[in-house]
N, C-alpha and C positions, 0 to 999 in steps of 0.2 A: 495500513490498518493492522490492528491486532489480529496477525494470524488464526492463534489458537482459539480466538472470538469470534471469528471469520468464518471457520469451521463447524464453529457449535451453533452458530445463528442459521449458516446457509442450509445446516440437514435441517431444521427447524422448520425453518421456512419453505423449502422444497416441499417438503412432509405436508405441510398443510395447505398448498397447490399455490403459494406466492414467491417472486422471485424478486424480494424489495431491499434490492440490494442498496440503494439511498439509505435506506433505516439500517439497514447493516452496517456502512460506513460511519455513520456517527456515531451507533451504539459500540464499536468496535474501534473505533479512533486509537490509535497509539498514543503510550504515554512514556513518560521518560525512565519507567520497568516495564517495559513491553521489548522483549529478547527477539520475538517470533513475528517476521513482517510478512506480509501480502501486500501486494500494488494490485490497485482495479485501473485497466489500460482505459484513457480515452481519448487519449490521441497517438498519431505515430508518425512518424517521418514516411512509412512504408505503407501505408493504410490497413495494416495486417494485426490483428489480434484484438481490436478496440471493442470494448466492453469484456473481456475475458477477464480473470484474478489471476495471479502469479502467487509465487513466493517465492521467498530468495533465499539464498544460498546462505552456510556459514557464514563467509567472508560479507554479504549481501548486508546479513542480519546485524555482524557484528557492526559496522561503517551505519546504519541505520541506528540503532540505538547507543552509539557513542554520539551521534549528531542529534539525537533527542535528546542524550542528559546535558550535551555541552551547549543548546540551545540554537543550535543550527537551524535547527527544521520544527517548526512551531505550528500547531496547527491556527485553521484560520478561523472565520469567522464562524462558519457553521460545525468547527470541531475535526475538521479534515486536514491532514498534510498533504500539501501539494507537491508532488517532485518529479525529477528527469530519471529515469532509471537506465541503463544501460547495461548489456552483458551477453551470454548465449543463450536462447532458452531450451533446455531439455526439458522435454514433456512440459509438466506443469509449473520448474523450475527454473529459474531466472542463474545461473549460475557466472561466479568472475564477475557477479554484482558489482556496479557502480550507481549510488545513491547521491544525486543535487539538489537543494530545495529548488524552485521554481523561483523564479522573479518576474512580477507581475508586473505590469504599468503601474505606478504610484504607490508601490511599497518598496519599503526602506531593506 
């Protein structure tokens, strides 16, 4: 999602004692000028971090919105990009980013 949207919705919402982070992700969807990503985890290989937000790294960021303008990573039906992210995380950030769409059953 749009990072810097991710930020202004969630004080928003905090502030007024809801944590509706569903509505965040569509209102906040990435588009193909969206520089600044967050991933909302919900799954893991590890069972560790699921349901936390990240953000990523320069490298994260850049590899993210080249694969948004060159049509890589699309969102779906409800407006969300789905993907594999990989990397170290420090504190809150995903860094040495590596960004894959997802491939679902029955999509192309």
């Amino acid at each position: 999602m749009d990072a810097d949207c991710y930020n202004t919705n969630k004080v928003s919402s905090q502030e007024s004692g809801h944590k509706t982070y569903t509505s965040i992700t569509k209102t906040c969807a990435p588009t193909a000028s969206t520089t600044n990503f967050a991933v909302r985890i919900t799954g893991s290989a590890y069972g560790e971090r699921v349901g936390n937000t990240i953000k990523l790294d320069n490298s994260g960021n850049a590899q993210a919105a080249s694969e948004m303008q060159n049509g890589q990573l699309k969102p779906g039906r409800h407006g969300t990009v789905h993907v594999v992210v990989s990397g170290k995380l420090e504190g809150e950030t995903l860094v040495s980013a590596t960004v894959k769409p997802t491939r679902k059953h029955g999509s192309s």
